[in-house]
Wavefront OBJ file of the C-alpha trace (Angstrom):
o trace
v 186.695 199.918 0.007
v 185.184 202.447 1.737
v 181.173 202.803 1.565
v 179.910 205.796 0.310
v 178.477 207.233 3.623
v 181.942 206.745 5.369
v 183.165 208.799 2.422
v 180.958 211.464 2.267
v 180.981 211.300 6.418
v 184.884 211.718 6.435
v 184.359 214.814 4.069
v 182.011 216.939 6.485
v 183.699 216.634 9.182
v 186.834 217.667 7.287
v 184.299 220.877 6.716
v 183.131 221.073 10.295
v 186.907 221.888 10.833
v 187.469 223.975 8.256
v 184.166 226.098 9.697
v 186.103 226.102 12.767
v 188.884 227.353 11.721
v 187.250 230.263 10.069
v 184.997 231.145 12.995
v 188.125 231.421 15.084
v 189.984 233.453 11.980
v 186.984 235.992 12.283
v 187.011 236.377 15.724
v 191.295 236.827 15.906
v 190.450 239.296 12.777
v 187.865 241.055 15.041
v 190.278 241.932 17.367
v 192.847 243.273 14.759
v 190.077 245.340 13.941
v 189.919 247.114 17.107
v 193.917 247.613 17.571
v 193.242 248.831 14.227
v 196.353 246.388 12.757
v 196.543 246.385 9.015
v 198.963 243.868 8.555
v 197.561 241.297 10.119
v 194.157 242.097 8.583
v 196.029 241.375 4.892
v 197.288 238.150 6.886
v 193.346 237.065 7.824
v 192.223 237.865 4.816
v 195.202 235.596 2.983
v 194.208 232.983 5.862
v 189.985 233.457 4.969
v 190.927 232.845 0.951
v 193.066 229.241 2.011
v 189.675 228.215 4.206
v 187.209 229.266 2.056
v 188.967 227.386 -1.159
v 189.849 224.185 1.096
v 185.737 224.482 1.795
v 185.162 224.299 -2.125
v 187.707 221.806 -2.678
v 185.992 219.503 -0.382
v 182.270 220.075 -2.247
v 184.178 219.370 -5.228
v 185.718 216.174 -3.847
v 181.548 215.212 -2.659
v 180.606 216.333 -6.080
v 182.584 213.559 -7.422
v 181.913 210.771 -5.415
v 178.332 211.149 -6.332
v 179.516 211.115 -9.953
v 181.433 207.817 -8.916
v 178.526 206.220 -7.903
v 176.318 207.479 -11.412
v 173.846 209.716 -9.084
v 172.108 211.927 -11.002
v 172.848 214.983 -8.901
v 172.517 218.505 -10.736
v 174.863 220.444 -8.611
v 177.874 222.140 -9.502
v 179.888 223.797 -6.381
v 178.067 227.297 -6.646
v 174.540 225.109 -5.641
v 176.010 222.271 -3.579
v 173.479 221.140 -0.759
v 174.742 218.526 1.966
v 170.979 217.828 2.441
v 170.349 216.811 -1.091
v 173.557 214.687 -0.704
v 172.113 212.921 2.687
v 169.170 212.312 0.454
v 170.800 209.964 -1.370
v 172.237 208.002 1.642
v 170.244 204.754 2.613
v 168.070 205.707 5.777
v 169.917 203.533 8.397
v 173.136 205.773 7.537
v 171.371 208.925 7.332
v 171.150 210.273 11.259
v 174.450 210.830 12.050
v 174.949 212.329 8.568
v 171.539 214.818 9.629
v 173.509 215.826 12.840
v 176.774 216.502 10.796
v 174.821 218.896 8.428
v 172.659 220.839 11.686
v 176.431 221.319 13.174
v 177.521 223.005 9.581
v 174.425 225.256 9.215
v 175.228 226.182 12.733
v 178.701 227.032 12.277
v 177.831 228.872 8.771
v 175.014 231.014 10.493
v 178.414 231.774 13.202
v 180.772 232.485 9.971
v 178.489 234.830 8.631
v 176.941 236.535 11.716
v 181.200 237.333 13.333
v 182.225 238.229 9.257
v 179.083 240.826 8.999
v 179.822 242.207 12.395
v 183.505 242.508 11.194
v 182.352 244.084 8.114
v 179.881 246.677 9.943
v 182.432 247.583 12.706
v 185.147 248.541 9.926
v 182.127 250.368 8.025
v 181.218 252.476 11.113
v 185.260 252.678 12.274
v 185.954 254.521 8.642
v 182.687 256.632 8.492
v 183.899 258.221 11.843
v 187.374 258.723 10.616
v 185.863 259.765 7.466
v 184.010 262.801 9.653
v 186.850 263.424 11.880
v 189.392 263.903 9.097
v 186.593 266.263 7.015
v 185.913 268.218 10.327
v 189.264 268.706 11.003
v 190.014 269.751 7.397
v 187.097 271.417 7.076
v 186.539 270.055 3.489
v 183.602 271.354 1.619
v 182.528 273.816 3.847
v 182.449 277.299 2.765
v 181.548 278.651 6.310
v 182.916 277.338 9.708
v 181.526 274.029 11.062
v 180.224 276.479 13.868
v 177.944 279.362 12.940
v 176.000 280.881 15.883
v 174.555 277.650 16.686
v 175.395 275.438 19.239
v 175.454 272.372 16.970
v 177.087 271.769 12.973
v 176.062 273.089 9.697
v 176.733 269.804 7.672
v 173.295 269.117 6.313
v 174.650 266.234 3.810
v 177.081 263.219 4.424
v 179.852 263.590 1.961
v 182.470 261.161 1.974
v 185.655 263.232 2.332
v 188.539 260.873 1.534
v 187.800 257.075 3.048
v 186.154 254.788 1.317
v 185.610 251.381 1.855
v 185.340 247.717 -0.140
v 184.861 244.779 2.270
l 1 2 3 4 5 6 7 8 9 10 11 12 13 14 15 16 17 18 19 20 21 22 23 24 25 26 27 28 29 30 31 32 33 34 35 36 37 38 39 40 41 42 43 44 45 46 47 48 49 50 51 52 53 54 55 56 57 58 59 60 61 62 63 64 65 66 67 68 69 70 71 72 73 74 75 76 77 78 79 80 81 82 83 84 85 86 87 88 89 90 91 92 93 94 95 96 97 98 99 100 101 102 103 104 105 106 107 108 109 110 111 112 113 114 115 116 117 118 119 120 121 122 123 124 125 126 127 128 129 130 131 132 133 134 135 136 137 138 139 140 141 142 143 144 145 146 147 148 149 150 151 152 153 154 155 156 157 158 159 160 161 162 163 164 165 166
């Protein structure tokens, strides 16, 4: 049978994939951002769900070997912690288990950093849309955009007819 480590050692590197797969996800979805391609931002997002549940199904899968082997853990998949699972690893199989969860923490700070840049560029791609559609509609505006002045009237930001839920 296979020892506990090996286990839990197959299992993060199953992760370290799946990370991988959703860094390179977020950067394909980056660039259906900027050729502004709907349909194959539903088709990321579908992709993003599958990676992100494979991800919990593999805590889940940690989560019970440590029940397998009676460790009092506390953790539930909302507050899983690979450290506090090395932790219970006996020290001689603990390094390569430490460099398995410094690659994860790397590749999660990468997941997050390309997903919020994803997130702002679509914020700041609909605000200007957002402007450009209300200046050329002219919503809200009793007087002309352009009153004797060389620059707008709009004192307030009001959301014309975008909004946006990422």
């Amino acid at each position: 049978m296979e020892s506990f480590a090996a286990r839990i050692e197959s299992l993060l590197n199953e992760k370290i994939l799946l990370f991988q797969e959703l860094v390179e996800i977020l950067k394909e979805e980056k660039k259906s951002i900027v050729d502004i391609d709907v349909d194959k931002l539903w088709v990321f997002s579908e992709k993003k769900q599958a990676v992100a549940s494979k991800i919990e199904d593999i805590r889940k899968q940690i989560i019970h070997i440590l029940d397998e082997e009676s460790i009092d853990h506390n953790m539930a998949v909302s507050t899983f912690s690979v450290g506090k699972v090395i932790e219970w690893i006996r020290s001689d199989e603990k390094a390569y288990l430490n460099q398995i969860n410094v690659t994860l923490i790397l590749l999660k700070k990468k997941v997050h950093a390309l997903a919020s840049e994803n997130k702002k560029f679509i914020s700041e791609y609909l605000g200007v849309m957002d402007e450009l559609i209300g200046t050329i509609s002219n919503i809200g505006d009793k007087a002309g955009v352009y009153e004797n002045s060389r620059f707008p009237k709009r004192q307030k930001k009001t959301s014309y007819m975008l909004n946006t839920e990422v």
